[in-house]
C-alpha positions in Angstrom: 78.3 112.3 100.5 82.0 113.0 99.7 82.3 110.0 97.4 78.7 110.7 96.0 80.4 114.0 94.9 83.7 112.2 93.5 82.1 109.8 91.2 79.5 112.3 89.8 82.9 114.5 88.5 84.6 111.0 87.6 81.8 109.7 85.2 81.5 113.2 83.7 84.6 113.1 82.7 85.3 109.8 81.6 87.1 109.4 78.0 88.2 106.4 76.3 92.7 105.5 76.1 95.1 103.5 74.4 96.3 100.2 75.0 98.6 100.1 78.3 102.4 98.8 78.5 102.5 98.1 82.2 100.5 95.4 84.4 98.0 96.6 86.6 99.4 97.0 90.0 98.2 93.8 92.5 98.5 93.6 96.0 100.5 91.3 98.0 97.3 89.5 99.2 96.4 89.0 95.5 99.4 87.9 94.2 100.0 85.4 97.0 96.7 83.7 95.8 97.9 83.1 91.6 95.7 86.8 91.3 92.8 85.2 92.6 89.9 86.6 94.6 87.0 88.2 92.5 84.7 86.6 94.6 86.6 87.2 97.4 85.6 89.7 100.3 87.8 92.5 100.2 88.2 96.2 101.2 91.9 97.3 100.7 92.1 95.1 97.4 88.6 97.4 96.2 90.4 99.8 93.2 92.7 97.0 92.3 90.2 94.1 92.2 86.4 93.8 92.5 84.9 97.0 94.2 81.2 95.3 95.1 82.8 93.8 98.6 83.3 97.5 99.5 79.6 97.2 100.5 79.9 94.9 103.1 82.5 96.7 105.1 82.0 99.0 107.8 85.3 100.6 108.9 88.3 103.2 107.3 91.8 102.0 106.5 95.1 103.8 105.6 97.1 101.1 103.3 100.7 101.3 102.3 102.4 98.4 99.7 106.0 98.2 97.5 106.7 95.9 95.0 110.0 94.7 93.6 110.9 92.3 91.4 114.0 90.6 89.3 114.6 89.7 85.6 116.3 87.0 84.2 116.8 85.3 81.3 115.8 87.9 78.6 115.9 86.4 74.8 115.9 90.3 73.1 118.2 92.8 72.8 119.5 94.9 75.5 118.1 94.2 79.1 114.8 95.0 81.0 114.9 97.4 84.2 113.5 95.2 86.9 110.3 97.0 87.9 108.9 98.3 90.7 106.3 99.7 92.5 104.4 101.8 95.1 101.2 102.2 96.1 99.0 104.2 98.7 95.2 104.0 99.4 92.3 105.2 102.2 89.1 103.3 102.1 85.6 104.4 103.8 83.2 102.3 104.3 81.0 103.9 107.3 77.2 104.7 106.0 75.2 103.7 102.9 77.4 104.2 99.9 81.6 102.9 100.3 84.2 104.2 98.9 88.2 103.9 98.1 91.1 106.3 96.8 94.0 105.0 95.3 97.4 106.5 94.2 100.3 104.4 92.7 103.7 104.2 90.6 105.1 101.9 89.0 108.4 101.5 86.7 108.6 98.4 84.6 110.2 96.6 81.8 111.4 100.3 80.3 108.0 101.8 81.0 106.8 104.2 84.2 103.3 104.7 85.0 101.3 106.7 87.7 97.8 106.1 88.4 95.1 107.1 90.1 91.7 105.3 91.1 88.5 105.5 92.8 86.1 103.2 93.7 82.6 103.0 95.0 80.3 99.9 96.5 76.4 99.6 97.1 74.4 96.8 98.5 71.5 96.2 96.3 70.3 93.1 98.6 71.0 91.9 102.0 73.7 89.1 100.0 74.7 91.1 96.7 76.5 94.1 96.1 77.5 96.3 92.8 80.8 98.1 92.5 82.3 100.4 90.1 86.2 101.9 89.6 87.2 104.4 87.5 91.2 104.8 86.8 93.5 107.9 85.8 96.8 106.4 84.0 99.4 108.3 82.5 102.3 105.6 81.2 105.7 107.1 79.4 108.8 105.2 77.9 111.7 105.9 80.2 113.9 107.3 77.4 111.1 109.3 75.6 109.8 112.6 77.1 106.0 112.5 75.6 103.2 110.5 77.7 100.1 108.8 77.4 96.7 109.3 79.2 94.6 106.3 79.6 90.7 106.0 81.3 89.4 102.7 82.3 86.4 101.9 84.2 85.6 98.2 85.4 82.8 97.3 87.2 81.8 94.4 89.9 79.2 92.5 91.7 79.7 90.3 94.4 77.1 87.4 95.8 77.0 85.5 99.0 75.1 82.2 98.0 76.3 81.2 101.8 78.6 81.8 104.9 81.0 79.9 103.2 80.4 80.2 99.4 80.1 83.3 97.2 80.9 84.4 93.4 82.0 87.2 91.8 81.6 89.2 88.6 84.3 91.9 87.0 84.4 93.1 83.6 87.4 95.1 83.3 87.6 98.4 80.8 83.6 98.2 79.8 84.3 101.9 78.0 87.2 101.2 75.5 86.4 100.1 72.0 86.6 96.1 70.6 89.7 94.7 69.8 91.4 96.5 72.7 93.7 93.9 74.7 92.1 94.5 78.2 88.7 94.3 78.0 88.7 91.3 80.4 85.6 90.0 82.3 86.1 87.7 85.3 84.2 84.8 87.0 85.0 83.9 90.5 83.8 81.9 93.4 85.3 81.6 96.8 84.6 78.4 99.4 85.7 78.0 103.0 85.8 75.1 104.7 85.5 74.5 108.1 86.1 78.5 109.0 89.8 77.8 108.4 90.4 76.6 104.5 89.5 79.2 101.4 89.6 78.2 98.1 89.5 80.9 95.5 89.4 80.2 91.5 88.9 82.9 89.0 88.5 82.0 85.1 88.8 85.1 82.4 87.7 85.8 78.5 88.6 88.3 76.7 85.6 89.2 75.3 86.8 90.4 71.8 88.1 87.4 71.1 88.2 83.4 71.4 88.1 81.8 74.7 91.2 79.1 73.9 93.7 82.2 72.7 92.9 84.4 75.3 91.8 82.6 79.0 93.5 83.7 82.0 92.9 80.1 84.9 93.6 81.5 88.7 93.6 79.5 91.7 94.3 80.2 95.3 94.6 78.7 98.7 94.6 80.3 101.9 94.9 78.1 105.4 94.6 80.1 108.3 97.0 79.6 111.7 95.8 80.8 115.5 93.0 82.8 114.4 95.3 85.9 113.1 97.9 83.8 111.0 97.4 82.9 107.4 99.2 81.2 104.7 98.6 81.2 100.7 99.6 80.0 97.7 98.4 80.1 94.2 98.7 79.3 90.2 98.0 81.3 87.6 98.1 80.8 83.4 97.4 83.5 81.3 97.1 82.2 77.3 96.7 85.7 76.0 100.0 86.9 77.8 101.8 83.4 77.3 102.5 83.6 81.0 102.3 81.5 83.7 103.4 80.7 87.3 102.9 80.3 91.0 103.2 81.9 94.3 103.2 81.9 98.0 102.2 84.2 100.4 101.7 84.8 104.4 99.6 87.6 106.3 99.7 88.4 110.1 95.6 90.0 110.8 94.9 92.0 114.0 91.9 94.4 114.9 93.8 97.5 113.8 97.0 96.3 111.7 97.3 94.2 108.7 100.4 92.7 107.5 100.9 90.9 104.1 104.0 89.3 102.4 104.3 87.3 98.9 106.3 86.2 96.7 105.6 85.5 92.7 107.5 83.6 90.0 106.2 84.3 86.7 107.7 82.6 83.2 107.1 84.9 80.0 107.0 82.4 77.6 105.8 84.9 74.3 104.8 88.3 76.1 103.4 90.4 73.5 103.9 94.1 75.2 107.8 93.0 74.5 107.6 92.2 70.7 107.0 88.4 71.6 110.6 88.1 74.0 110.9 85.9 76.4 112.2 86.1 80.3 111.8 84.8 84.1 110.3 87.3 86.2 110.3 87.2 90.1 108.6 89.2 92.5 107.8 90.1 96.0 105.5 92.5 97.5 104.8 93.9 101.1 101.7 95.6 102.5 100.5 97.4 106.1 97.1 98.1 106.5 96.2 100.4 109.4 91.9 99.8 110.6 90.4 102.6 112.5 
């Protein structure tokens, strides 16, 4: 009922935005993984990822994550504040419709933002699910007093073809007008072998323009140690961005706690938010996850 109530207010209200200056906040589990993990099976990832996995949950979490990172080797003018970020979120999943809040802030490349997001997941099938988030974003230049409001909604679906294989669907922004540079949509599949291997791969259009300028290719392996250990690493290129990179990550899983750490190099080859500069980035990110 109480998320019922929150997404009747949010898609009254939604409006379309502007184009955004800062990344979308990612979690350390997704960034350990090259960003990979649409098809994935996910609850604290929900308002940052595919929401439809919501659906197959059946507990409440409290989740805490920062994010840091280090630039180097700028080719413009000046230098880039290193960004960083914050982020806090409670998830629901008990009865028929699931739900997750998020609140985060970020400061990046000369450019804050704070957002909000809310997210929602229904089973429409005993193997497929259909999400739906709706973000809040209000970005500023550091320097510059005035601010921008920005409304995005993305939507998900998520199918389990088997135990070990599913595939997922986002398309990212479906409310903002053609030609914007974020209307993304995402295909992803996830297998796991022998209960202990997961391979994730995620491949993403932009659909307002040509597939070879604007692809993003994500891939992602996770091994898992003694049952409650596991390991990642991933790979990432991103055409429209003129980035690319790789990453490695590690997550200690109990009953009630979750712990995840990764780390993220990124080379910015062309990136167009930055009037085409160029620069190394690297990142890491920490998360706690508490399951009641």
């Amino acid at each position: 009922m109480f998320f019922n109530m929150i997404f009747s207010c949010l898609i009254f209200f939604m409006s379309t935005g502007i184009l955004a200056k800062v990344r979308d906040i990612t979690t350390p589990r997704i960034d350990a993984m090259g960003g990979a993990g649409v098809a994935s099976m996910l609850m604290d990832e929900a308002t940052m990822l595919n929401p439809a996995p919501l659906a197959f949950f059946g507990k409440t979490s409290f989740y805490y994550q920062k994010n840091k990172g280090t630039v180097s080797d700028y080719s413009g003018l000046g230098s880039l504040r290193d960004p960083e970020a914050s982020s806090y979120a409670i998830t629901d999943t008990y009865g028929k419709l699931k739900g997750s809040v998020r609140y985060s802030y970020q400061s990046e490349f000369n450019f804050s933002r704070k957002s909000w997001a809310a997210s929602f997941g229904q089973l429409i099938g005993q193997k497929s699910a259909f999400g739906m988030t709706y973000h809040r974003i209000i970005e500023k230049f550091q320097e510059d007093p005035y601010e921008i409001s920005l409304y995005k909604v993305d939507i998900g679906v998520s199918h389990l073809i088997s135990p070990a294989f599913s595939v997922g669907v986002l398309i990212k922004n479906i409310m903002k007008k053609d030609g914007d540079e974020d209307n993304i949509t995402t295909l992803g599949f996830q297998w796991i072998y022998m209960k202990f291997i997961t391979i994730n791969t995620d491949f993403s259009v932009n659909y307002n323009y040509t597939i070879s300028d604007n692809y993003i290719y994500r891939l992602g392996l996770q091994i898992m140690f003694f049952k409650d250990l596991y390991l990642r690493t991933g790979y990432f290129d991103d055409s429209g961005e003129h980035t690319r990179g790789s990453s490695v990550g590690i997550s200690w899983v109990s009953p009630r706690f979750k712990i995840d750490f990764a780390l993220k190099n990124t080379k910015y080859s062309s990136y167009t938010i930055l009037n085409g500069e160029s620069f190394d980035l690297k990142e890491s990110s920490f998360s706690i996850a508490y399951y009641f």
